[in-house]
C-alpha positions in Angstrom: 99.1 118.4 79.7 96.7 121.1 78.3 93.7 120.2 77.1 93.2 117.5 78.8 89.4 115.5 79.7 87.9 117.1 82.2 85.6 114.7 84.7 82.5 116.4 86.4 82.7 113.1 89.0 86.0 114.0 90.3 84.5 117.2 91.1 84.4 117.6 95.0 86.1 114.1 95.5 88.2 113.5 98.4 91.0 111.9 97.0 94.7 111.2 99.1 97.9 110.4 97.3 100.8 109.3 98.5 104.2 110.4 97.8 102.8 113.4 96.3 105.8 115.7 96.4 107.7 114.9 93.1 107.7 113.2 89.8 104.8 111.4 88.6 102.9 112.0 92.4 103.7 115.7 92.0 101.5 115.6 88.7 98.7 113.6 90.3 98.4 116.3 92.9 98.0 118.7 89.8 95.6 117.3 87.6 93.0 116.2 91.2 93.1 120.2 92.2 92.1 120.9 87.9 89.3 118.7 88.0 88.0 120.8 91.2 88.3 117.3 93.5 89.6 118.1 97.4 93.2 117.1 97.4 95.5 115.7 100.3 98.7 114.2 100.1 101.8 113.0 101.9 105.6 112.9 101.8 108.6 112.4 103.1 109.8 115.4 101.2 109.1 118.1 103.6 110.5 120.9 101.3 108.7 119.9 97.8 105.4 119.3 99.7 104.8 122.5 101.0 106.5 124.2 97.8 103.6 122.5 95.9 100.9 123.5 98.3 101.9 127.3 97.9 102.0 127.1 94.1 98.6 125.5 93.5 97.5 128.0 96.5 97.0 130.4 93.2 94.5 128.1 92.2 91.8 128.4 94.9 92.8 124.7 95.6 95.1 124.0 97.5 95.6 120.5 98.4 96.3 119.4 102.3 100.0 117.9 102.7 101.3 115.8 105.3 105.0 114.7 106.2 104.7 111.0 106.7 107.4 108.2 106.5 105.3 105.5 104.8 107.2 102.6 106.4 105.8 103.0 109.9 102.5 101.8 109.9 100.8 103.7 112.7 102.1 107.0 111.4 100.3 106.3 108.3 97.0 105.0 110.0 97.5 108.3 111.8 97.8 110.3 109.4 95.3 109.1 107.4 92.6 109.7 110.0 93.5 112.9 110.8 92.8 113.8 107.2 89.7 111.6 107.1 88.7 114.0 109.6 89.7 117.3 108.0 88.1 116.1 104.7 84.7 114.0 106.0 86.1 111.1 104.3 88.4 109.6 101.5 86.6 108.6 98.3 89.6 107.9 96.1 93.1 106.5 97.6 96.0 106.6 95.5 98.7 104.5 96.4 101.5 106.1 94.1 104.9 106.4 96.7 107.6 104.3 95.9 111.9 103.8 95.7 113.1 101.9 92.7 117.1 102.4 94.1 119.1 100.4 92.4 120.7 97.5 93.7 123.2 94.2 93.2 122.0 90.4 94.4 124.4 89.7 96.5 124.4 93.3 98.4 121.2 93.0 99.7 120.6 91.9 103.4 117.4 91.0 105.4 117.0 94.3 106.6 117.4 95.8 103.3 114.9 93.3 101.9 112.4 93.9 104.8 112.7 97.8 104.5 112.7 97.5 100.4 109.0 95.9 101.2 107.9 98.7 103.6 109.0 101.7 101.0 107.1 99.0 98.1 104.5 97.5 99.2 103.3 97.2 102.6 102.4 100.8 103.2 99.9 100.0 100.3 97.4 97.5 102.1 97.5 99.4 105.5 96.6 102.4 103.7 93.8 100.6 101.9 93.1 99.0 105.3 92.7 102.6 107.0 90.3 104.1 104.1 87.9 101.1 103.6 85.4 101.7 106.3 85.1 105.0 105.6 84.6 104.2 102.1 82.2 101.7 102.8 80.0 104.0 105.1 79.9 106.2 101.7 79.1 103.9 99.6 81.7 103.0 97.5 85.4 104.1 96.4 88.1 104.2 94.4 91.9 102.4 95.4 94.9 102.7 92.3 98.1 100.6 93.5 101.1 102.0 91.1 103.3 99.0 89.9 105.8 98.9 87.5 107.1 98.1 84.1 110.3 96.9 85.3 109.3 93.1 86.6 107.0 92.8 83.5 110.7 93.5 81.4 112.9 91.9 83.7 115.5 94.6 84.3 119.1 94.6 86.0 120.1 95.4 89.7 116.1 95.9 90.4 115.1 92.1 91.7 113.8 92.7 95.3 112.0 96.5 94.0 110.3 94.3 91.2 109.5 91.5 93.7 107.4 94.5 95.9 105.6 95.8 92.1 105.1 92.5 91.1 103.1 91.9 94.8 100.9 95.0 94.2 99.5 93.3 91.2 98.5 90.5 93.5 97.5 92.7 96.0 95.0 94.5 93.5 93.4 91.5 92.4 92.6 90.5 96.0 91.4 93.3 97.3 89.1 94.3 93.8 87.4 90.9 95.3 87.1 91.6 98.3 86.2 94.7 98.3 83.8 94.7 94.9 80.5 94.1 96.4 80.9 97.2 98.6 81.5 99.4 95.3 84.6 100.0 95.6 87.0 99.6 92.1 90.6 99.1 93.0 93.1 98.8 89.3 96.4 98.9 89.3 98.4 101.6 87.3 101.8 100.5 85.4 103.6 103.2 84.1 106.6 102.5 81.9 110.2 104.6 81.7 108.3 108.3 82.8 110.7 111.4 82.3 110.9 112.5 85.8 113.8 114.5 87.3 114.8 111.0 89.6 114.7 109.0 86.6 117.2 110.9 84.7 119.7 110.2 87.3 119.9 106.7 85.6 119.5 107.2 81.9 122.5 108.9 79.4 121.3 110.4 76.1 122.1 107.2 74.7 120.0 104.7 77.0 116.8 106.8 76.7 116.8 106.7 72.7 117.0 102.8 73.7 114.2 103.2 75.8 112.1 105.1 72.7 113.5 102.5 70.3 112.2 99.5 72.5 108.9 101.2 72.8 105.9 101.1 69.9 105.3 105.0 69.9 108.4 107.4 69.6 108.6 109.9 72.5 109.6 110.4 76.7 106.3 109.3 78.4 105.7 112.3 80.9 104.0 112.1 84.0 100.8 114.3 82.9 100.2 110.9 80.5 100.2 109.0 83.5 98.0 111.3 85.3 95.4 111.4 82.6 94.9 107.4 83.0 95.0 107.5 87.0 91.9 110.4 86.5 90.3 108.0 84.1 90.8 105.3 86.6 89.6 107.7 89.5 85.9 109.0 87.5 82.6 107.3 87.3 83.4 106.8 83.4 85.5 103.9 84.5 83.0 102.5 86.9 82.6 98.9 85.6 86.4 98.6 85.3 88.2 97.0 88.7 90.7 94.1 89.4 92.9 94.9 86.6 96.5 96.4 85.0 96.4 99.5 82.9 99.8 100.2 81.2 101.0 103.4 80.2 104.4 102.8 78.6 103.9 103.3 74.8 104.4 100.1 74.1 107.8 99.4 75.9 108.7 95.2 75.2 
């Protein structure tokens, strides 16, 4: 998105995202390393990742990526200070990775449930968990869970996915508590149908003009919109806001 706000806060910030590789993460990466913040990010996408470090390599900079399979826990307690170490520190965690496969009731199993929950949500608090302290020692810090539209609509063949978004919401509002009086904000960021290449896999011609008919604003949300919210979120301008869902699906009901 061209012309975007620019933030002179984010400038030099040490911000981690995960699942940074593709889609909407891919776009986060982007818009950090425009606002001149120091960028690091992970995926399990060994291929995209390093594409995206050699393209914003033109830029002057390049963000640090990291392979990392977000459902083991000490891999990502690992990872995360190795790049506390290459960066002095993490000032703004953003929890973005996620799977939304698709899936039928009575196909599901415990260990699809319990690995549904790793990809979802757990990864979420232990990466919280691992950048506290660090953020605490600074001063402060910014956390931004991404949820989801789909438990707020309801949707088919998506009940245990939208049982992990649904969690984050919680998980925001308990951490924003317990973690306000040490200034750090944590919001969660609920994006709606985003025109990404994986979503496209699921939607005809026909079922996203029912998507843009459901929604109050005509138009494919893309995922620089969503990036211009999460920076928002991210900056000093949103400094009294914490604990709370931002939406960022044209009005989709």
């Amino acid at each position: 998105m061209s012309g975007g706000a620019i933030y002179p806060s984010l400038v030099g910030k040490r911000v981690f995202i995960t699942g940074g590789g593709s889609g909407i993460g891919e776009s986060l990466v982007e818009a950090f390393v425009a606002q001149k913040s120091r960028v690091a990010f992970c995926d399990i996408l060994d291929e995209a990742g390093m594409a995206l470090v050699e393209r914003l390599t033109e830029t002057g900079n390049a963000p640090l990526f990291r392979v990392c399979d977000l459902r083991d826990v000490s891999a990502v307690q690992e990872m995360l200070a190795e790049v506390e170490r290459d960066m002095g520190g993490i000032d703004i965690l953003v929890n973005n990775a996620g799977n939304d496969d698709r899936h039928a009731i009575e196909d599901v199993t415990p260990d699809y449930w319990d690995d549904r929950m790793a990809v979802n949500l757990r990864h979420m608090f232990f990466a919280a968990q691992a950048v506290v302290p660090a953020m605490r020692k600074a001063g402060g810090g910014v956390i931004l869970n991404f949820g989801s539209i789909s438990w707020h609509l309801g949707l088919h063949n998506l009940g245990v996915y939208q049982t992990a978004k649904a969690g984050i919401e919680g998980l925001t509002r308990g951490l924003a508590r317990d973690l306000g009086r040490h200034n750090i904000r944590v919001n969660t960021i609920v994006p709606g149908n985003v025109q990404t290449p994986r979503q496209l896999r699921w939607y005809t011609p026909e079922g996203e003009a029912e998507i843009v008919a459901a929604q109050c604003l005509d138009g494919r949300i893309q995922p620089a919109d969503v990036a211009a919210l999460t920076l928002f979120l991210a900056s000093d301008d949103a400094r009294m806001c914490t604990g709370h869902d931002y939406f960022v699906d044209a009005g989709w009901r």
